[in-house]
C-alpha positions in Angstrom: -139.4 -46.3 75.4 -142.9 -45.1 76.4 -143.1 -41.6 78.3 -144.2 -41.5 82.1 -148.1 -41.1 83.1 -148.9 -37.1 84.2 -149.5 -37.4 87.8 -153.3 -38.3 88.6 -153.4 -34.7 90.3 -152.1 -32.7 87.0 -154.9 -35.0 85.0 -157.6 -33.7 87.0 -156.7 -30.0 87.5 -156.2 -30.1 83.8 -160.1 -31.1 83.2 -161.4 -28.9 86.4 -161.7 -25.6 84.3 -164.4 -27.2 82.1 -165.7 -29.4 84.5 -166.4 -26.9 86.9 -168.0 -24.6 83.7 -170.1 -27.5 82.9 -171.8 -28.0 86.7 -172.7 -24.1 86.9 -174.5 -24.3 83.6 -176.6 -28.0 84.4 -177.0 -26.1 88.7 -177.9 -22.8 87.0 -181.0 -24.8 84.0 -181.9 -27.3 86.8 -182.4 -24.8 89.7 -182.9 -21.2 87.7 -181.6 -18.1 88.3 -182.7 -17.1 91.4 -179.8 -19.1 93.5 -177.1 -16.8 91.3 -174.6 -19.2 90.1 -173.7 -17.4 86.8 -170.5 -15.4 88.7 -169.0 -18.6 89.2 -168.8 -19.5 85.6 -165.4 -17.5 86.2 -164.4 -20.4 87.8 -163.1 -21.8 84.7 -160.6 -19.5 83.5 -159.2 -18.9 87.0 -158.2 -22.7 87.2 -157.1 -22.6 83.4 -155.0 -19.6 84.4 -153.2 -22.4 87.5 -152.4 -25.3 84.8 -151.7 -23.8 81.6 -150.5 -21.1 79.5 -152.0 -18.3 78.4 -153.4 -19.2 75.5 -155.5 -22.0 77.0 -156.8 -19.8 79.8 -157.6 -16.9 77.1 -159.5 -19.6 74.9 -161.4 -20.8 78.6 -162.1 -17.8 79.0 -163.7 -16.5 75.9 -165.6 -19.7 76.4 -166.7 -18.5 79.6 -167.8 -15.0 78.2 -170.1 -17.0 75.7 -171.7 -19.6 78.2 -172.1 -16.2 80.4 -173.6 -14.4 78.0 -175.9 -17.5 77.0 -176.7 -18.4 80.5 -177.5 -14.3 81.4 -180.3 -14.4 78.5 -181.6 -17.5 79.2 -182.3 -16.7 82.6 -183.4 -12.8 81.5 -180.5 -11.7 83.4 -179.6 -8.8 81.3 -182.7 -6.8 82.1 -181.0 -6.3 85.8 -177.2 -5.3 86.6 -176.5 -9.1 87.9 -176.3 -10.3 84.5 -173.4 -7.5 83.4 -172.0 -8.3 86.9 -171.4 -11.5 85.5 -169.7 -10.7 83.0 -167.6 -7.9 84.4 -166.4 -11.1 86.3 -165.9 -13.7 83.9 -163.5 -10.8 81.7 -162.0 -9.0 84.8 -160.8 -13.3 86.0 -159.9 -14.0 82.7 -157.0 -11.0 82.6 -155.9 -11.8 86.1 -155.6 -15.7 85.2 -154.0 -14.8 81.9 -151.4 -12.4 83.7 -150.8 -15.3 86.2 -150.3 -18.1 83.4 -147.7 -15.4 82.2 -146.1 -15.1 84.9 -145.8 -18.9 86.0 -144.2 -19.7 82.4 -141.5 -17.1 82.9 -140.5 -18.2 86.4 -140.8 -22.2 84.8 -138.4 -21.0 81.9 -136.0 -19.5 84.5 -135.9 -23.0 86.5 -135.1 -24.7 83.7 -132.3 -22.8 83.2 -131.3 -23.3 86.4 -131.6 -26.8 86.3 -129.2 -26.8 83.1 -126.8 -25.1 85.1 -127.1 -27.3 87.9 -126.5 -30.4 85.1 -123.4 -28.8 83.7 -122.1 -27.8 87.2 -122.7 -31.4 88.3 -120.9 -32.5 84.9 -118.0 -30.6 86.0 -117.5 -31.4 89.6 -119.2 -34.6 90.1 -117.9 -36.0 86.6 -118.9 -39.6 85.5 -116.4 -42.5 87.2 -114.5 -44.1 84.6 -116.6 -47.7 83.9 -113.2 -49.7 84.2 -109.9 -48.7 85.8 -107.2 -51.2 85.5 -109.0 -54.8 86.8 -111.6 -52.4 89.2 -115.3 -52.1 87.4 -116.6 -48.7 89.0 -120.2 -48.0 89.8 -121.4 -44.8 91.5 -124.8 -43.5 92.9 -125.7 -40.0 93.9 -129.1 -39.1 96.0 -129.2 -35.2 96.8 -131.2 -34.6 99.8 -132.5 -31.3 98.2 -135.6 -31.8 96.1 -135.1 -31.5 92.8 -131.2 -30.9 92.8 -128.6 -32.5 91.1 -125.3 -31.8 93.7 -124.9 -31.1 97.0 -122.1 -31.7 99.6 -121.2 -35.2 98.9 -118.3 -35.7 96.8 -116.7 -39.0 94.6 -113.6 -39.8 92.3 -111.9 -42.2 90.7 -108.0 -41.5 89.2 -106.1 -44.2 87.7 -102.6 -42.1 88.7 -99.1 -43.6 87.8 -98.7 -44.5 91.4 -102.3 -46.8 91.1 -105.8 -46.0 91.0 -107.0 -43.4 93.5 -110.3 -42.9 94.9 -111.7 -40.1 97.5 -115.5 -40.3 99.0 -115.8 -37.5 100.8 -119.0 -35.6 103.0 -118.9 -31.8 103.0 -120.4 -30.5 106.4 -123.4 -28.5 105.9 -125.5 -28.0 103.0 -126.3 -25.7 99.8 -123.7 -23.9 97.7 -121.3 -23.2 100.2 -121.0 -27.2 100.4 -121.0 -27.6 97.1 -118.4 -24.7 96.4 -116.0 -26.8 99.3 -116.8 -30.0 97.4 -115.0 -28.7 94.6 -112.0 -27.2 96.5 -111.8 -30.8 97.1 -111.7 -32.3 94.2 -110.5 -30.0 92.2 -107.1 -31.2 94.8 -108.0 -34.6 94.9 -107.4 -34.6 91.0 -104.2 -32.9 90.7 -102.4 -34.0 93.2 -103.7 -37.9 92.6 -100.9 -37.6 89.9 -98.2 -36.2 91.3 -97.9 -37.3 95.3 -95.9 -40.6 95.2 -98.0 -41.8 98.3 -101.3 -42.1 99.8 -99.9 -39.7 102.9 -98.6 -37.1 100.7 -101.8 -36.9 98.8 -104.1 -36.1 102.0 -101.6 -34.1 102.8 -102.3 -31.6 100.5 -106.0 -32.4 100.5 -105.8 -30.7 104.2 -103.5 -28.1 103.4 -106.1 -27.4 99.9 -109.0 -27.1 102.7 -107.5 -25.6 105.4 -107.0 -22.3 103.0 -110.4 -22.5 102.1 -112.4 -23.2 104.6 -113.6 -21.1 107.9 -114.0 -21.4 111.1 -114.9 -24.9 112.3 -115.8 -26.0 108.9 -114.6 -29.7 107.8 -114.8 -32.7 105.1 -115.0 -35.9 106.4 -113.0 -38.3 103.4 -111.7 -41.7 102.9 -108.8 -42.4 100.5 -108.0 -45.4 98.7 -105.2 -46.7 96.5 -104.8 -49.8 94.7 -102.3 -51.4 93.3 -101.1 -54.6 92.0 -100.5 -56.4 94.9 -104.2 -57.2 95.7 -104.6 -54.8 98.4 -106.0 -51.6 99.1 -104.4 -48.9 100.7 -107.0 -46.4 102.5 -106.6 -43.6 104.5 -109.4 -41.9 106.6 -110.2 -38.7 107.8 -113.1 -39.3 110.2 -115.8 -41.3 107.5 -117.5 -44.4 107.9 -115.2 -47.5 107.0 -116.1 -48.9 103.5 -117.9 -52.2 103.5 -115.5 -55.0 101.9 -117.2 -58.0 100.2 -115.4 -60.9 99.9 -115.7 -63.7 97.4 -117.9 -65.7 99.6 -120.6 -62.9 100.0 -119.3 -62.0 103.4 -119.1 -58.5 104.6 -116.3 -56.5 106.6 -116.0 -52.7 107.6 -111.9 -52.2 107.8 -111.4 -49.4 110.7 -108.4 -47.5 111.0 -105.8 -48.8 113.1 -106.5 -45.2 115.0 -109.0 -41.9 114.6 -108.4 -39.0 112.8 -110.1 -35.9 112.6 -111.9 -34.7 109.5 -110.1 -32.6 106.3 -109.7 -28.7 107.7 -109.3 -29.8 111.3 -105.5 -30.9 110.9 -104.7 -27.6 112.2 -106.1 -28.2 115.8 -102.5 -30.0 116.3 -104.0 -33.6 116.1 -102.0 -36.3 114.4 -103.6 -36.8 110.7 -104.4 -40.5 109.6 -102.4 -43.5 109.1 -102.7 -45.8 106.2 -104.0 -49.3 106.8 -103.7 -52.2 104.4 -106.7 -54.6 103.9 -106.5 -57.6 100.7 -108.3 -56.5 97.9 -108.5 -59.8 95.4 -110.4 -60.8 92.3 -114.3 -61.2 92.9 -114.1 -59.1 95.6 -116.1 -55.4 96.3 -115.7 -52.6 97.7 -118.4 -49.6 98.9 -117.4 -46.5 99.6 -120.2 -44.6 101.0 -121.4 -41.2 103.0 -123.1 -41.5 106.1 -126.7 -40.3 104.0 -126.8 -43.8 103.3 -126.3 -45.7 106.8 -128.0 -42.9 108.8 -131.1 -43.1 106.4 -133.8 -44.2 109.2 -137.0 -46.0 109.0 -140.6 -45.0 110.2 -139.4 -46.3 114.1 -136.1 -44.7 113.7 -134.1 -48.0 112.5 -130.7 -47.1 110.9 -130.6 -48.3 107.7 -128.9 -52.1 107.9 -126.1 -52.4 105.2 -124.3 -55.7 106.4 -127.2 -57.3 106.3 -127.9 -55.4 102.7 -124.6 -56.9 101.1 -126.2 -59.4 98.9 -127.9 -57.0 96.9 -124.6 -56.1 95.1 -124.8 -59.6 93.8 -126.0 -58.7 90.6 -123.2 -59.7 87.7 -123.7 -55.5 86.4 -122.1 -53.5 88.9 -124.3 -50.5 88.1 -127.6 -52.7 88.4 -126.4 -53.7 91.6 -125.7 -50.5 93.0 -129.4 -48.9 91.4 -130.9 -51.9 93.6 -129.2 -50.9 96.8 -130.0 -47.6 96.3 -133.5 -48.2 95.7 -133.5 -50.1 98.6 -132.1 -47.4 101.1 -135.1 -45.0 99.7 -137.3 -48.0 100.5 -136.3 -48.2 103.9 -136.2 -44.4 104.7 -139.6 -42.9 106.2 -140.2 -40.0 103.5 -137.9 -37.7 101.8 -133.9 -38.1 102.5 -132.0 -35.8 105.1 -129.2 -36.0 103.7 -127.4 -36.2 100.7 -125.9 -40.0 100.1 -123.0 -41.0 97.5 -122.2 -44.8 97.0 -118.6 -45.2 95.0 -118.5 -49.8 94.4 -115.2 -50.9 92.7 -115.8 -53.8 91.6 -112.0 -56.4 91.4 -112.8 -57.9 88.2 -109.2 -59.6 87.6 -108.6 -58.2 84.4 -106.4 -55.6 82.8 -103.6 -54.1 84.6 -102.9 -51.4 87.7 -101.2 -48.6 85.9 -97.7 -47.3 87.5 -96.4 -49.4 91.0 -97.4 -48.1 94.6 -94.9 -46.3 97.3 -95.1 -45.8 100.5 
């Protein structure tokens, strides 16, 4: 496995320190010293002190001390102030750039141990999908819209419960920790209660009851349910999120709507009705996505929605997780610059072998 290329940016500011010492040395022989280039041989340690540590700009700038000091009596400098002016330059940039190379690699130490957090936070709430639940094959793909992050408001799990296998896909309103601290109110429900409700009902039940007590104001979670069992169907249940696509055998695509609409998770209280469950068959060689709206509201340089009926055939690919990398890929391909929003793909995959643990009742 060869490492990635440094970014052709980081390759050049790592060779402008000397490169910018070595053309106010040629300028300062070719032309003399009456244009008064030699301050600017400071140059050098002041970019060392931007790229690396501390060590490479004190090394720069000692180097810069000695071309000074070379340059200041080859031009006869010293016999005027200009020449120590120089040099009161060269040493006095030197200390600032080596105080700033200090100062980056502490604040780049603390990042990365932020990022380690973020990792084992996103180990404990967005936990890897088991790769095979009873005959499903399970695939997920996470895209946080927050540069460099790892989680965000999205949310996705699979359970293989005694009642069948259970999945939520759910999108946190907002953004930052708050979202991410509702996200796992959510799951944290999701998976406890997965076991122990005997229906699909009972278990968004408590979902809403779980985020009604933690949530304020007109906060919500948009989520769709699923159970399946051994009957070749699924079983979903939605609270206000996009319907799932459904691939059949053929390589045709369906999006199953609710027989009616339901409000979001933490909205049940406004005295609406919460969602019915709707059947739709679920056979061998058949997929289905479960997805957040970050992926069908991702919009193109004209301000296209991302088109993903007409995207179903990438999933072809006999490796459900290859598959779902290539639709991914091909969402960030179609979106004009950075994302806007976090996107989760869950694809269960009804491979036709093994068995649906426990029986379904509803």
């Amino acid at each position: 496995m060869t490492g990635k290329k440094p970014p052709q940016s980081a390759t050049l500011l790592s060779w402008m320190p000397g490169g910018v010492m070595a053309v106010v040395t040629v300028v300062d022989v070719v032309v003399g010293p009456g244009v008064g280039l030699l301050p600017l041989v400071s140059l050098g340690p002041a970019f060392a002190g931007l790229v690396g540590g501390w060590r490479r700009t004190a090394l720069t700038g000692v180097a810069a001390l000695v071309l000074c000091v070379g340059l200041g009596i080859y031009d006869g400098l010293f016999e005027e102030r200009r020449g120590f002016a120089a040099l009161g330059s060269v040493v006095g940039v030197t200390g600032a750039g080596i105080a700033a190379a200090v100062m980056r690699s502490r604040r780049e130490a603390e990042l990365a141990g932020v990022r380690s957090i973020a990792e084992v936070a996103q180990r404990v709430l967005l936990r890897p999908v088991p790769l095979t639940a009873g005959p499903l094959q399970a695939a997920v793909s996470y895209t946080s819209a927050v540069a460099e992050a790892r989680i965000g408001g999205d949310l996705y799990e699979v359970v293989a419960s005694p009642h069948g296998i259970r999945v939520i896909v759910g999108d946190v309103q907002g953004k930052g920790l708050a979202a991410v601290e509702t996200a796992a109110v959510v799951l944290g429900a999701f998976r406890e209660a997965a076991h122990d409700e005997p229906d699909l009902v009972g278990l968004g039940e408590r979902l809403e009851r779980s985020v009604e007590r933690e949530l304020e104001g007109e906060k919500f979670v948009t989520a769709i349910l699923a159970e399946i069992g051994s009957d070749h169907e699924a079983v979903l249940l939605n609270y206000g999120h996009p319907a799932p696509m459904l691939i059949r055998d053929d390589g045709t695509a369906d999006f199953p709507e609710p027989p009616s609409s339901a409000l979001p998770l933490g909205l049940g209280a406004h005295g609406h009705a919460g969602p019915r469950p709707y059947r739709v068959g679920f056979a061998p060689g058949e997929q289905l996505l479960l997805y957040t709206d970050g992926v069908t509201e991702a919009r193109d340089g004209d301000g296209h929605f991302y088109p993903l009926a007409e995207r179903a055939a990438l999933l072809k690919d006999s490796d459900a997780h290859a598959a779902l990398d290539a639709l991914r890929r091909d969402v960030q391909d179609h979106s004009a610059g950075p994302p806007h929003d976090d996107a989760a793909m869950l694809l269960l995959r009804y491979h036709g072998h093994g068995s649906v643990p426990g029986t379904r009742v509803l």
